[in-house]
C-alpha positions in Angstrom: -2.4 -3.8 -174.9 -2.4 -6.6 -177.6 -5.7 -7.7 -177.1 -6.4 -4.0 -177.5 -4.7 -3.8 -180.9 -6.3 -7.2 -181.8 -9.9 -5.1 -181.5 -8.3 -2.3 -183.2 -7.7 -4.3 -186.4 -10.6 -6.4 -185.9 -13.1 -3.1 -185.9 -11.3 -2.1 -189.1 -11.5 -5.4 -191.1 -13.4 -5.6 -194.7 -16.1 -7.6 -195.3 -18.0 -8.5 -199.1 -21.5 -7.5 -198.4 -24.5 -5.2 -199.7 -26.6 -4.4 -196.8 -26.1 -5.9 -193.4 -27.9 -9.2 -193.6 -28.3 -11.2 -189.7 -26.1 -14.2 -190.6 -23.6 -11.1 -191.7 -23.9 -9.5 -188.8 -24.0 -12.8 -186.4 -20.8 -13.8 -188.5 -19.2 -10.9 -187.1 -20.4 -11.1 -183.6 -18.6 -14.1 -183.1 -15.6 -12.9 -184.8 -15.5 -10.0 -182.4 -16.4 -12.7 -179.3 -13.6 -14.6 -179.9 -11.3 -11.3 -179.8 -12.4 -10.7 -176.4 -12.0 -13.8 -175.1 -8.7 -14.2 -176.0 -7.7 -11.8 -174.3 -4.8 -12.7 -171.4 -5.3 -12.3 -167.8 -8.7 -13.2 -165.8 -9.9 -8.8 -164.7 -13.3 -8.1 -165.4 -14.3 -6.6 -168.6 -15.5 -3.4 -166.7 -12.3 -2.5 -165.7 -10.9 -3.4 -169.4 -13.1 -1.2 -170.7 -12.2 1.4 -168.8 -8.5 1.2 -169.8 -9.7 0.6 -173.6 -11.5 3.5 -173.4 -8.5 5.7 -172.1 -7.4 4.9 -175.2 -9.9 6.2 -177.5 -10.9 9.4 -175.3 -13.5 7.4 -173.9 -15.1 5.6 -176.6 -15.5 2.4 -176.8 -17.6 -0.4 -179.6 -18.9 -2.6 -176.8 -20.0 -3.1 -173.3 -20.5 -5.3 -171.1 -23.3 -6.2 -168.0 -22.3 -8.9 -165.4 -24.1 -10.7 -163.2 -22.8 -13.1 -160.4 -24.5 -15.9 -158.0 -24.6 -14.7 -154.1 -22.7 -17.9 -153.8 -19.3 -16.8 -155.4 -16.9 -14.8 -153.9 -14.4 -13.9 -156.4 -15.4 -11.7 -158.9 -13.0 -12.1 -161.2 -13.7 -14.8 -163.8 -12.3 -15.9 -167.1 -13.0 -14.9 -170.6 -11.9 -17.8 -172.2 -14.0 -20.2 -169.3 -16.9 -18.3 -170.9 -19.6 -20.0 -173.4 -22.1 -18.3 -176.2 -24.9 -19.5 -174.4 -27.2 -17.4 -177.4 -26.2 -14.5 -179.7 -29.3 -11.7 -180.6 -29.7 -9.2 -183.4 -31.0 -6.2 -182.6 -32.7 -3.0 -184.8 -31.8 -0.1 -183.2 -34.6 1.9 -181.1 -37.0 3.2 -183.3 -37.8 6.5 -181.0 -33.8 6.7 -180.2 -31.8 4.8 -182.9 -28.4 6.6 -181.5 -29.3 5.7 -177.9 -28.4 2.1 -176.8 -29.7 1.0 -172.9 -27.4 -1.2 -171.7 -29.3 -1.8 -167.8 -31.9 -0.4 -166.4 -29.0 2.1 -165.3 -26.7 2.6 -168.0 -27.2 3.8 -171.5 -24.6 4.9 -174.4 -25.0 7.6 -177.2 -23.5 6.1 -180.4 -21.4 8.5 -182.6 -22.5 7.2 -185.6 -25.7 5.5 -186.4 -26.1 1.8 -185.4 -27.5 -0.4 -188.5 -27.8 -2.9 -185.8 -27.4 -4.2 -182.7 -25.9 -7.7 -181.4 -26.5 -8.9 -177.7 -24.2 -11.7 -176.9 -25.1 -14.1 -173.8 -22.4 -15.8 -172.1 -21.8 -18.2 -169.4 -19.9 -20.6 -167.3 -20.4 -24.4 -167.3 -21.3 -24.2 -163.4 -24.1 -21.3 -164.5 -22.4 -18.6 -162.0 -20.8 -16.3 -164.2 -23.3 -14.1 -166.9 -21.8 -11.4 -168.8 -24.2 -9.8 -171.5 -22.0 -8.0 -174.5 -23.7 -5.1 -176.4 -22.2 -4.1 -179.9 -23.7 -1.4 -182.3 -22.4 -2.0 -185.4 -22.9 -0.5 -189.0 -21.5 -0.5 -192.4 -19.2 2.4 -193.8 -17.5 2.6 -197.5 -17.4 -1.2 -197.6 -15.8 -1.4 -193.9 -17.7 -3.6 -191.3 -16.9 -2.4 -187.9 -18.4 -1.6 -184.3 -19.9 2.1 -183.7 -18.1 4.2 -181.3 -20.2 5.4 -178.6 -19.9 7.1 -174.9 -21.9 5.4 -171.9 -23.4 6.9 -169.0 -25.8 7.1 -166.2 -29.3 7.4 -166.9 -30.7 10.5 -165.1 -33.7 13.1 -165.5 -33.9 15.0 -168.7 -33.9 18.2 -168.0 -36.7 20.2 -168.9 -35.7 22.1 -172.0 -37.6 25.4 -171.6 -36.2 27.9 -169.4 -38.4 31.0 -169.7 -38.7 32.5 -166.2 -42.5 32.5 -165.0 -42.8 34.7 -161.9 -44.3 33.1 -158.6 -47.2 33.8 -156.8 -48.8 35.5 -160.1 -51.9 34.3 -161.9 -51.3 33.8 -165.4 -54.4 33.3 -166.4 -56.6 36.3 -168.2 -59.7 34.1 -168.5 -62.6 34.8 -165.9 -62.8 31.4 -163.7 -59.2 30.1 -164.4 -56.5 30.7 -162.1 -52.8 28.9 -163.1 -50.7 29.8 -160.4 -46.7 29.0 -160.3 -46.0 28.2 -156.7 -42.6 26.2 -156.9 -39.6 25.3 -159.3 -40.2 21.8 -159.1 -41.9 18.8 -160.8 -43.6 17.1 -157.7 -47.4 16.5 -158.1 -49.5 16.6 -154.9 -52.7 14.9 -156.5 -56.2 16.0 -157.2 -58.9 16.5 -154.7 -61.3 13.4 -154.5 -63.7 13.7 -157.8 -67.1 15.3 -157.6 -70.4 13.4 -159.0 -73.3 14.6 -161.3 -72.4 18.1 -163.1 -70.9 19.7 -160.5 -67.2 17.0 -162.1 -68.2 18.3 -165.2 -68.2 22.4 -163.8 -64.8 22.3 -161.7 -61.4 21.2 -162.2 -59.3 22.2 -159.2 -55.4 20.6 -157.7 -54.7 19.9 -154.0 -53.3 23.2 -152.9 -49.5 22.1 -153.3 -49.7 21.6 -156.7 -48.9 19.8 -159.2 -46.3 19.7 -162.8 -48.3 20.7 -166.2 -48.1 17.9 -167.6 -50.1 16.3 -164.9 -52.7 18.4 -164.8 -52.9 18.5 -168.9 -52.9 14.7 -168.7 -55.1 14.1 -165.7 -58.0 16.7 -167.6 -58.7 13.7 -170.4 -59.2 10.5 -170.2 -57.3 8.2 -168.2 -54.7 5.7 -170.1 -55.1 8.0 -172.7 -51.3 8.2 -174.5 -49.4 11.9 -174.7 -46.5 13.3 -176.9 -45.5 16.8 -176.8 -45.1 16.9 -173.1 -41.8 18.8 -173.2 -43.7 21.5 -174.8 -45.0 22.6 -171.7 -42.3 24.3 -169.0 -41.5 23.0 -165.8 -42.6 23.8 -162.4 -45.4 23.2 -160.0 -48.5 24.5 -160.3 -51.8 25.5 -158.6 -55.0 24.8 -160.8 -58.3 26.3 -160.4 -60.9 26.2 -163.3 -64.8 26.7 -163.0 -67.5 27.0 -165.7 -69.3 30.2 -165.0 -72.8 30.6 -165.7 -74.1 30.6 -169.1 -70.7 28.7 -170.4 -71.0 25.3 -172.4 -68.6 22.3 -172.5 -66.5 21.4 -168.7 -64.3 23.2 -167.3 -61.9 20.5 -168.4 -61.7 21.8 -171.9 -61.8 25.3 -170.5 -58.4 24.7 -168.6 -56.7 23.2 -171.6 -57.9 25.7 -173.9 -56.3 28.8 -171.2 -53.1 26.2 -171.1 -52.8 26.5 -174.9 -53.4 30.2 -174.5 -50.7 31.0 -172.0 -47.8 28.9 -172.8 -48.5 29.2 -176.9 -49.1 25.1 -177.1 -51.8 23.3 -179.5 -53.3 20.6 -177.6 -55.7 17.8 -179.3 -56.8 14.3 -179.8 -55.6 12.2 -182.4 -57.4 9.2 -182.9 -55.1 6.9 -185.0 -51.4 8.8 -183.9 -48.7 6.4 -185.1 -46.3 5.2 -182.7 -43.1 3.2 -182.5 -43.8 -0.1 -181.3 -43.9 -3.5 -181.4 -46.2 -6.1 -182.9 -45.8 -9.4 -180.9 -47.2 -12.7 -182.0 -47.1 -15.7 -179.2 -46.1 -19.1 -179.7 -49.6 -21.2 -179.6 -50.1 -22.9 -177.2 -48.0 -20.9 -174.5 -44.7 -22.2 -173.1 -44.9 -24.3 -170.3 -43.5 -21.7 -167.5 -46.8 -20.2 -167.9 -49.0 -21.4 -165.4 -52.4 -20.7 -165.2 -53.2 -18.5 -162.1 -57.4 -19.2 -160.6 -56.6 -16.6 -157.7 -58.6 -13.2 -157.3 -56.9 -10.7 -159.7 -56.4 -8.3 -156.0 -53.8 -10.7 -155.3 -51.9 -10.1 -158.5 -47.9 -9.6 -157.6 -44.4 -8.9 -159.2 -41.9 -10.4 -157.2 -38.3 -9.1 -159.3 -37.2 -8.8 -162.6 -39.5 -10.9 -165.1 -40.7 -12.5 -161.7 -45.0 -12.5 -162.0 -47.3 -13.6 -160.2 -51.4 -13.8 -161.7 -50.2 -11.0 -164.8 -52.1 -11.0 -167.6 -50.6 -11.8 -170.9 -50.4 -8.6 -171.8 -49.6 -6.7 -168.7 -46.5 -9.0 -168.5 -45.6 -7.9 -172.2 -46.2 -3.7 -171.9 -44.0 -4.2 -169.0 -41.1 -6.0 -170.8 -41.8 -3.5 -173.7 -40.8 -1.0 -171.6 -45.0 0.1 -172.0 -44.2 0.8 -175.6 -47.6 0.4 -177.4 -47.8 -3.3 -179.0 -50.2 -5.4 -180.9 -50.6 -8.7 -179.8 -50.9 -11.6 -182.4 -53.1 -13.6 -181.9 -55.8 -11.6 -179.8 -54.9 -13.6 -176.3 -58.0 -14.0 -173.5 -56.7 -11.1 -171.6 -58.7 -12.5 -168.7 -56.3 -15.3 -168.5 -53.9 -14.7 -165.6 -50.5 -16.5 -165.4 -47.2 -17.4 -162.7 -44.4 -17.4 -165.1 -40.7 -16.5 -163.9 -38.4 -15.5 -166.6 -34.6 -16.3 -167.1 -33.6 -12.4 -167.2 -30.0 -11.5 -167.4 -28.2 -8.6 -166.7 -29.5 -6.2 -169.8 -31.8 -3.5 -170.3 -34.3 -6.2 -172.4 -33.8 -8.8 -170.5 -37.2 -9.6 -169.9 -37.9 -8.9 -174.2 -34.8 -11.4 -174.8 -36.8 -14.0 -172.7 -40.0 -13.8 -174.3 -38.0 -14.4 -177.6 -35.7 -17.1 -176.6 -39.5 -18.7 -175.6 -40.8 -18.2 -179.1 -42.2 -14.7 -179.2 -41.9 -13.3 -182.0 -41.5 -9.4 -181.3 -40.8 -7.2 -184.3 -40.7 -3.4 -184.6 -43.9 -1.8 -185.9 -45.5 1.6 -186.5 -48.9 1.1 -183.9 -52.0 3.6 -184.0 -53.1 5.0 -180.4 -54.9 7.4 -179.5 -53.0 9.6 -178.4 -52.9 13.5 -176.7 -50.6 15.6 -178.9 -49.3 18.7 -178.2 -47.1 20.9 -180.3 -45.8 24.4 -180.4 -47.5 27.2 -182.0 -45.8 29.0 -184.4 -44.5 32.0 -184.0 
């Protein structure tokens, strides 16, 4: 309970500033830190939390990932036996700015906007103990303070529209195109092997079982290609059957999106230059040492755990520790280059991002142009 009140008055303390500058908010990082390890007793900050928070209806300012060696026992450890081993300052998420992931597993809604975002790293001196803090934090009417926010469980979204679309019915009106709804769900049963010459450009059909919309939408242009505007689309699984008749010009391809568009009131199109929130990463020249150069056959390219690769480009190793955000990499790497390279990940959603940086990347949030499927409700 005091080290409780401690936070209390800590989260509430003034501080002389304009906007939030990093040394400001790495100032008050520590400040916080050194609150919570001061704290008496050696229970694990989980289970602190969860008394904190039945305190405050179940909002909390910070939380905390943990990670042990296979080689201790006792899960209990220390605060105070714990070191800043580094201390990173975060913008929020740029698609999500009230959403902070916290694991691969966990995530928390913020009740008021983060400005930003500090991840504290800290350790024992025999390296068995890591405990990752997250803290939102922003700046109200002069007052300094951590953001309340409720964590959960990540789980599906659920699919926002709810219309009812009978079964068994063809929805389609256009000669040639049958859209069938043949189930509730959002499995997708594949595509039948493609056809050659004209006859790809003529049909587009799905296995018999089905598959979601979006699929089907996404697997009708070009591979890779990006998509927004999914959740336009309503759930279910669907059976697809498209064919040019004679006489008709274009694919049948084009046909299918242009009945999709029809039935369920969507515009669908390309965008060439579609603005995305990303990141623009530039790489310390030459690479870091723990990136070994990998001569084997690119077929034998593995990923063995988290930030654990094995003959990964530069790049693939970066879209997948940006989460396959887009990015642009600076300079323009030899993407034929193929590295080794194991990362010191701990227990944190950007683990694998707070690697690359702590090795000298420089990864900063930018606005990247893609080109990109968009689809957007018609209006009514």
């Amino acid at each position: 309970m005091k080290t409780f009140l401690s936070i209390c008055i800590l989260l509430c303390c003034l501080v002389a500033f304009g906007d939030i500058s990093r040394q400001e908010a790495y100032d008050f990082t520590v400040r916080c830190v050194d609150v919570w390890r001061s704290s008496e007793g050696s229970k694990s900050l989980e289970a602190f939390i969860s008394d904190a928070g039945k305190k405050v209806g179940g909002r909390i300012g910070w939380s905390e990932s943990f990670w042990f060696s296979e080689t201790r026992s006792n899960v209990n450890y220390d605060p105070k036996k714990l070191n800043i081993e580094r201390l990173l300052i975060r913008d929020p998420d740029s698609d999500d700015p009230m959403r902070v992931r916290l694991t691969d597993y966990r995530s928390a809604t913020c009740l008021v906007r983060p400005e930003k975002i500090a991840v504290v790293y800290l350790g024992n001196i025999q390296k068995d103990v890591r405990v990752v803090l997250t803290m939102p934090f922003v700046s109200n009417n002069g007052k300094f303070m951590l953001c309340p926010m409720l964590a959960e469980n990540l789980g599906e979204k659920s699919n926002e529209i709810t219309n009812e679309i009978p079964l068994q019915k063809n929805l389609s009106t256009i000669s040639g195109v049958e859209i069938i709804k043949i189930a509730d769900d959002d499995n997708c049963y594949g595509f039948p092997w493609p056809k050659q010459g004209d006859e790809a450009q003529r049909v587009f059909n799905t296995n018999p079982q089905g598959c979601s919309l979006p699929q089907i939408v996404l697997h009708a242009v070009e591979p890779g290609i990006r998509a927004t505007g999914l959740d336009h689309l309503p759930s279910g699984r669907f059976n697809v059957q498209c064919e040019l008749l004679p006489g008709e010009n274009g694919t049948a391809n084009e046909k299918l999106l242009n009945a999709i568009s029809d039935i369920f009131k969507v515009n669908i199109r390309i965008d060439d230059k579609h603005l995305w929130n990303g990141y623009r990463v530039t790489a310390p020249n030459p690479l870091p040492d723990c990136f070994k150069e990998n001569r084997n056959p690119a077929s034998q390219s593995s990923m063995h755990g988290t930030g654990d690769y094995e003959g990964y480009s530069l790049k693939r190793i970066l879209s997948h520790a940006l989460y396959n955000k887009p990015f642009e990499l600076l300079p323009t790497n030899n993407d034929v280059v193929r590295y080794d390279v194991h990362l010191e990940v701990w227990p944190e959603a950007y683990g694998e991002m707070a690697a690359l940086q702590q090795l000298g990347f420089d990864i900063a949030q930018a606005k990247i142009p893609e080109r990109t499927l968009v689809i957007t409700a018609q209006r009514q």
